[in-house]
N, C-alpha and C positions, 0 to 999 in steps of 0.2 A: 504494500500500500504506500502510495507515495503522499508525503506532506506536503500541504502548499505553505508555503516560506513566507511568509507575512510580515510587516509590520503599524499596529496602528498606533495613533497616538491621542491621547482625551487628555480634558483637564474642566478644574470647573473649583468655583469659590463658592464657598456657605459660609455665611455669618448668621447667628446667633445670639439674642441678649439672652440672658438668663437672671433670676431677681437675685445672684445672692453673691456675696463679696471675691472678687478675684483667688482670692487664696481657699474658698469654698470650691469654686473650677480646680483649681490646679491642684489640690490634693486628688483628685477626681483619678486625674491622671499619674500623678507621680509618689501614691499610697498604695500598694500593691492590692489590699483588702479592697480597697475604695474602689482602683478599676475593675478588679473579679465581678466588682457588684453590678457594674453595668457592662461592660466590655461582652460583644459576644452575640448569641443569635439566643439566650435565654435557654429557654426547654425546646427551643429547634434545634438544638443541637447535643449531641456526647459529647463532652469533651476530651481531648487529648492534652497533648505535650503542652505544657505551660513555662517560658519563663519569664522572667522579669529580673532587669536591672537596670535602674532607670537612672543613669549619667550617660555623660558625653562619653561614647565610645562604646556604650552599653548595647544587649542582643536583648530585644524580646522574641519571646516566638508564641504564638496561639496557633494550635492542633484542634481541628473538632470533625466530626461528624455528621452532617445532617440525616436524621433518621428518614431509612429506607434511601438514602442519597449520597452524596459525595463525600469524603475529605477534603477538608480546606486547611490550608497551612499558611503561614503568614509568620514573613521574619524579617524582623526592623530592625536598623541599628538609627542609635542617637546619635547625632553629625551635630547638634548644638542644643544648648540647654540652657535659660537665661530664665533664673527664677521668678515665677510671678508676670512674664512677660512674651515668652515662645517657646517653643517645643518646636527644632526640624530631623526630622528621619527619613531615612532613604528604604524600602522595602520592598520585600517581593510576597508573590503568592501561587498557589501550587492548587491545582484541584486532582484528586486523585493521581498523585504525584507527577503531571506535568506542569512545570516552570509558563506561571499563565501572563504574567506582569512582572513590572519593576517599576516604582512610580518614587518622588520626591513628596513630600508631605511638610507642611508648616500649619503651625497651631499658634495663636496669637492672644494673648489675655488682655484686654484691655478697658479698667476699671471708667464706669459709666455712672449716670447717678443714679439708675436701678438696678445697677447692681455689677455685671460682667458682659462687655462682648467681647462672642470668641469668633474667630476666622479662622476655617481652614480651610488653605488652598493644596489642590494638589496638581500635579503632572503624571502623567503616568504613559507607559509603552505597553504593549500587548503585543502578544504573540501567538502567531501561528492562526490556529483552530480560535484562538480566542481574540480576534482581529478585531469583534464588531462588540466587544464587554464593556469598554468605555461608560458607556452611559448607566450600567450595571452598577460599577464600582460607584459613581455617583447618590442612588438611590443607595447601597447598602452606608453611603458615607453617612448620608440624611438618617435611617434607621439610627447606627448611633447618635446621632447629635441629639434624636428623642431620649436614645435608652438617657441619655445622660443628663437631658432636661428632666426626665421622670425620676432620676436618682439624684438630682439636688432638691426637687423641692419636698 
């Protein structure tokens, strides 16, 4: 079977107020318990491989399962870390162990007077079979931005 050699490219900005003080966001992300809590597809998914270490230079990885469905893999490194202010990591993702994306990610904390807005921009490349996911990755971006609006208030 031969592969067709692809590549596409997407990107797309989400901002977010959220009512509660910048350092209530950012532990969100940079408290391991705190991300567990929202981080994830919930009870859509088994989970697998987890890590977490959250500095500059740091790997996470998220492993899960969708019942009756795929494996998704996801492994970010930290490329910068300015407390209270951004969060940028570079990352890939894997669907039943084929290399689906590599995208850049930035997360942006910025105190408002009701409370936090947060921006996250991404870029990202696809590959292959997974040429037309772009727009994908977007909605699953929005899904979290809820879990994590539903887990601050």
């Amino acid at each position: 079977m031969t592969i067709e050699r692809r590549l596409a490219r997407a990107g797309f900005t989400l901002t977010r107020d959220y009512p509660v003080p910048v350092e209530r966001v950012w532990d969100a992300f940079a408290d391991e318990q705190q991300k567990l809590a929202w981080w994830g597809a919930g009870d859509a998914i088994e989970p697998g491989e987890w890590v977490f270490d959250f500095r500059a230079g740091g790997r996470d990885v998220a492993e899960g399962k969708f019942h009756d469905g795929p494996v998704t893999r996801y492994e970010a490194t930290y490329t910068d870390i300015v407390e209270h202010v951004r969060i940028v990591t570079t990352y890939d993702m894997w669907l039943d162990g084929v290399h689906m994306s590599t995208s850049v990610a930035s997360f942006e904390f910025e105190p408002i007077d009701e409370g936090t807005r947060f921006t996250h921009v991404e870029d990202g490349v696809f590959f292959d079979r997974f040429w037309a996911d772009g727009p994908n990755r977007e909605v699953g971006s929005r899904g979290l931005l809820e879990a994590l609006g539903d887990y601050l208030v």
